[in-house]
Each structure stands twice: as structure tokens, then as C-alpha cells.
MILUM-448384 format. One record per residue (C-alpha): z, x, y; residue in one letter. Coordinates in steps of 0.05 Angstrom, whole numbers, plus 5000, padded with zeros to 4 digits. Layout:
ZXYa;...
//
This chain:
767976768210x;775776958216x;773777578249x;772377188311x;776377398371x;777677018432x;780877118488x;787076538518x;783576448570x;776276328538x;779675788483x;783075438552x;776275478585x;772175268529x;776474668510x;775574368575x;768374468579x;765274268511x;766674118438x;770374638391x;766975138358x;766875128283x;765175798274x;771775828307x;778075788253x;783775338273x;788675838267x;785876308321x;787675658375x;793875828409x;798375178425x;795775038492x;788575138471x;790974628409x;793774088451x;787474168508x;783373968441x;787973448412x;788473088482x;780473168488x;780673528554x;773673448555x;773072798579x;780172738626x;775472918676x;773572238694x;781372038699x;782272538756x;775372418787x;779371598792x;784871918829x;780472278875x;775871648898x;782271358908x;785171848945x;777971928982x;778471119002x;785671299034x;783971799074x;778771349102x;783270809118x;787971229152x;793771219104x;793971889058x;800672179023x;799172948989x;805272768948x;803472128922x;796672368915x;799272878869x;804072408830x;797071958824x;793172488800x;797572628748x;799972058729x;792471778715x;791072448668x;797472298631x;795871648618x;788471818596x;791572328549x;796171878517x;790171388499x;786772018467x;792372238431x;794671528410x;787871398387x;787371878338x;794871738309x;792871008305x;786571198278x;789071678229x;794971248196x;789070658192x;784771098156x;778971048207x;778871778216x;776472068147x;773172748134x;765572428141x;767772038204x;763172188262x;771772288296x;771472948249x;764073188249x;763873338326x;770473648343x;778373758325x;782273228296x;790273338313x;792173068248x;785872968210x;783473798218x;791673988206x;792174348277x;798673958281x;803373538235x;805372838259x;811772998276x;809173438335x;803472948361x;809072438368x;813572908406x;807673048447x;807272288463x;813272168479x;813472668527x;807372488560x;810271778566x;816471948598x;812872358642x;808571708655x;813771258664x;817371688707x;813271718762x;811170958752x;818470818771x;817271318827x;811070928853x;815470248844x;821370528881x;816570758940x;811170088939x;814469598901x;813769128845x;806369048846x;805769788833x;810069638771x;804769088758x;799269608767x;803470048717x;804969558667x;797369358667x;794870008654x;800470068590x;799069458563x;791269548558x;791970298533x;796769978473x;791969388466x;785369768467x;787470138397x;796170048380x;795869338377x;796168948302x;789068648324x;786469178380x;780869008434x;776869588396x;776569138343x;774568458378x;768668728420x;772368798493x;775469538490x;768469798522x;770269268574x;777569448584x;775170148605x;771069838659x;777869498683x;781870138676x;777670628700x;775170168758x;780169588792x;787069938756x;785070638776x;781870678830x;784269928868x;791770038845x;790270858857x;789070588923x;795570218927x;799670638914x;797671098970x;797270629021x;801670069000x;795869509013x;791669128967x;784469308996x;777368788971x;773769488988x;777169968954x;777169508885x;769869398894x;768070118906x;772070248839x;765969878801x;760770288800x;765470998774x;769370338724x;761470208701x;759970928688x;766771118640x;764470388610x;757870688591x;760571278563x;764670878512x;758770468501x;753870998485x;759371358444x;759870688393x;751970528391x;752771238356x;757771078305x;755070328289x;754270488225x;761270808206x;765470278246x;762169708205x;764569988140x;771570048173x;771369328200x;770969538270x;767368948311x;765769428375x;762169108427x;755169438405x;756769188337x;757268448364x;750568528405x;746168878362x;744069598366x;738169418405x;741269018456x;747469438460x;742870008485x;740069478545x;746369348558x;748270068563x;740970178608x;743769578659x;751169868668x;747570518697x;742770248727x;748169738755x;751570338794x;746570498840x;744969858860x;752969728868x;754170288918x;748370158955x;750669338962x;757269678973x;752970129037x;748669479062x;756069039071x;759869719103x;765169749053x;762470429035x;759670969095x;751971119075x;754471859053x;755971518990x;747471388988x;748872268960x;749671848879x;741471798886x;741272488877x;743472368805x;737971878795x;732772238754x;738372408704x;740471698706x;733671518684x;733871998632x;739271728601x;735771068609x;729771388579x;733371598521x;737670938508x;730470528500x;729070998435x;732271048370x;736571568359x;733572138324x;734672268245x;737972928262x;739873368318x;735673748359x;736274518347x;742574778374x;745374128396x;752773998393x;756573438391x;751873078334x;752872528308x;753872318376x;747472178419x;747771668472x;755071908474x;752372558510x;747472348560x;752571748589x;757772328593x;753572728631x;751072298681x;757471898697x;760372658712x;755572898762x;754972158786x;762872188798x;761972848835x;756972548882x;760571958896x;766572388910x;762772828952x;759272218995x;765971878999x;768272559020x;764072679077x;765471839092x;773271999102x;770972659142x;767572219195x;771871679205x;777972239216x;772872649266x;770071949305x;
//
């Protein structure tokens, strides 16, 4: 359908809302709209919700920064780019990312779908990494070393999880190093480096959002069991068992709720943050729908197939974030009015 037409501003929208449209050709993307899909804008979402609880737990303790809130936020959605983008290059040059890999059936490929050459994706990198590393030396200038510890954490995981010889993807534990980046790293060290103090409640209050970006990653491999096996990828659903991986999956959400509301009952949390109940019902959907099988084929008008579990985790552990943010919200409100 070349005779599509689209405006800028509807490719920029769509990319950060939803998967690309195939009825869509490549060459109609402009390069912002190319490097929104490349860096799967989709999902950063969760990186800046991170910077937001932990700019949310500052504001409650009485030490907030705009500026190094702003360095944060960025900084975080750098970094969660430059796992997506490395991802695929690693992916690509390993041969895990082949035209009937589930990678290519549900949106753009940088490399695999030609929207860019490799030459480009590694300039695009780099320059996300400097960016990155810039204001990680800004953070240790202004905090200290264990920022830099913070920083060189977060690095060495996002190599680990999929640039490393033998990667964590590959041994079972990258769905667990997403709990530790997302949650403790994030959101604890977020926390840090705002207020210059190690706080017990902010890195517990990073578990339950650290849980939900787990069970994203989680649902997302149940989905592609089958193709990781024949590429000798030993994900953690692959070492449980399909079965148990999706019980596993059903316990980290459930697991969220009954976090933040230990979290409420020991005051490290105000009971605003009692608003994530709200999301309930669609937490039980997912639930629901992670103690089937996954269907043969997709619904009518789904998008996104093959993944499946992939979807409803998404989903939830969005609006989940937003509630926490807003309860945690209205928490730092109160403490700064009374």
C-alpha cells in the first residue's frame, strides 16, 4: 500500500504508542519516526515511569533537585534505549533475529527490516553512550563514587544481559536482572542521586514497579519458547517449563500488590499508594490469561502476535506504574502540605 500517507507527527505518535504498521512501507518513516522504532519507544515508558517514583520518593523526603531530576530522567531512557538498540545488533550479528523470528513478525527490525545499515545503528550507540556517560560523571562529580557504582552497575548488567560472550539471556537470569535494574538500580540509586542518601524505603518501594518490568520480559519469552530453543537460548521460562514459567509470571503480579500494601502496613509508603488496587481487575486478567495456553492464532485484529502474554504484562505494569506514581504523588503532596 505505497500510497499510504502519513503525517510526521502521526509516525512520531504512533511509534510511541503501538507496534508498526505493515501496511505501512519503510520508506515512508522519516528518521526520527525510524530511530523511535529502532529504539522501541514503545516500551521506554517504564524507564521514565523509574525516574519518576524516584523522583516521587525525593520529594517526600524533603530533598528534590529539578535539574538532577532531569539529568535522571534522561539518563535512565538513554540507557533503556541502548539495551534495545544493542539487543538487536547483538542479536542480529548472532543470527537470532531471522526473517521468521517472532523479533521480525511483530514490528521493525533496525538491521534485520533494512531501515538502517550497521554503520548508522552503531553511530547511534555511541552517541547515546556518551550521552550516558556524560551525565554519569555529572551524577559522580555532584554525589560521589557510589553514584559511579550505581552507574557502573547499571552498564555492566545492560552488556551482560545480551553483549557478553555467554549473556544472562542465555543462562536463565536476564528476566531477573530486569527486576534489579528496573527496581533497586533505578529507582534506589534514582533515589541517590537526588538526595545523596542510601534510603531501605526507597529500594524497597522500587520492588513492586522492578517486579512488573520483570513480568513483562517474562511473559514476552513464555511467547517465544519455542524459537529461543532452536537458537540455544536457555531463558528463564525455558529452564522452568512453560507451565511453571506462567505461575511464576501469575506470582510476580500478584507479588506487587501485596508488596506495596506490606510497604503501607510498615509506613515506608503513605496509604495513597493503596490507588495500584484500582488496577486489580486487569491484574487478574492477566493472571487469568497466564493460567491458559496461548491460543493457536491471534484473535481478529490483534497486533503484536506472536506475542501474547507479552501484551497483557505490558499493559498492566503501565497503568500499574501510573497508579503508583499517582499514589506516591499525592504521598509527597501531603507530607510537603502537613
Amino acid at each position: 500500500m505505497n500510497d499510504v500517507t502519513v503525517s510526521k507527527a502521526e509516525l512520531w505518535y504512533n511509534a510511541f504508542r503501538g507496534f508498526y504498521r505493515k501496511e505501512l512501507p519503510i520508506e515512508k518513516l522519516d528518521p526520527i519516526s525510524r530511530w523511535l522504532y529502532a529504539s522501541r519507544s514503545i516500551i521506554l515508558v517504564i524507564s521514565a515511569q523509574a525516574a519518576i517514583i524516584a523522583g516521587l520518593l525525593a520529594i517526600r523526603s524533603g530533598s528534590f533537585n529539578t535539574l538532577y531530576f532531569i539529568f535522571l530522567l534522561v539518563g535512565l531512557v538513554v540507557a533503556h534505549a541502548i539495551s534495545n538498540l544493542s539487543n538487536d545488533y547483538f542479536g542480529f550479528h548472532r543470527g537470532h533475529d531471522t526473517p521468521e523470528s517472532p523479533r521480525m513478525r511483530y514490528t521493525l527490525h533496525p538491521l534485520a527490516s533494512n531501515m538502517m545499515n550497521v554503520k548508522s545503528l552503531k553511530r547511534g550507540i555511541w552517541f547515546l553512550i556518551t550521552i550516558g556517560v556524560l551525565i554519569a560523571i555529572f551524577f559522580t562529580v555532584v554525589r560521589g563514587p557510589v553514584a559511579a557504582i550505581f552507574a557502573a552497575l547499571g552498564l555492566g548488567i545492560l552488556y551482560w544481559y545480551d553483549g557478553a560472550p555467554r549473556d544472562l539471556k542465555s543462562i536463565g537470569l536476564g528476566e531477573i536482572a530486569t527486576l534489579i535494574v528496573w527496581g533497586p538500580l533505578m529507582i534506589g540509586g534514582g533515589f541517590y542521586c537526588l538526595t545523596g542518601k542510601l534510603s531501605t524505603p526507597a529500594f524497597l518501594a522500587s520492588i513492586p514497579y522492578g517486579l512488573g518490568v520483570m513480568s513483562i520480559l517474562v511473559g514476552k519469552h513464555i511467547d517465544q519458547m519455542e524459537f529461543d530453543q532452536t537458537q540455544s537460548q536457555k531463558t528463564l521460562p525455558i529452564v522452568l517449563g512453560e507451565k511453571r514459567a506462567r505461575i511464576f509470571n501469575q506470582t510476580s503480579i500478584f507479588l506487587m500488590y501485596f508488596v506495596v500494601l506490606v510497604l503501607v502496613i510498615l509506613g515506608y509508603v503513605t496509604p495513597f499508594a493503596l490507588l495500584v488496587f484500582l488496577n486489580f481487575p486487569r491484574a487478574w486478567k492477566a493472571m487469568g490469561v497466564l493460567s491458559k495456553p496461548r491460543p493457536d492464532s491471534p484473535p481478529e485484529g490483534y497486533i503484536g502476535w506472536p506475542l501474547w502474554y507479552h501484551r497483557f504484562s505490558l499493559v498492566h505494569n503501565k497503568r500499574f506504574g501510573w497508579l503508583y506514581i499517582l499514589g506516591l504523588a499525592l504521598g509527597a503532596a501531603y507530607a510537603l502540605v502537613f
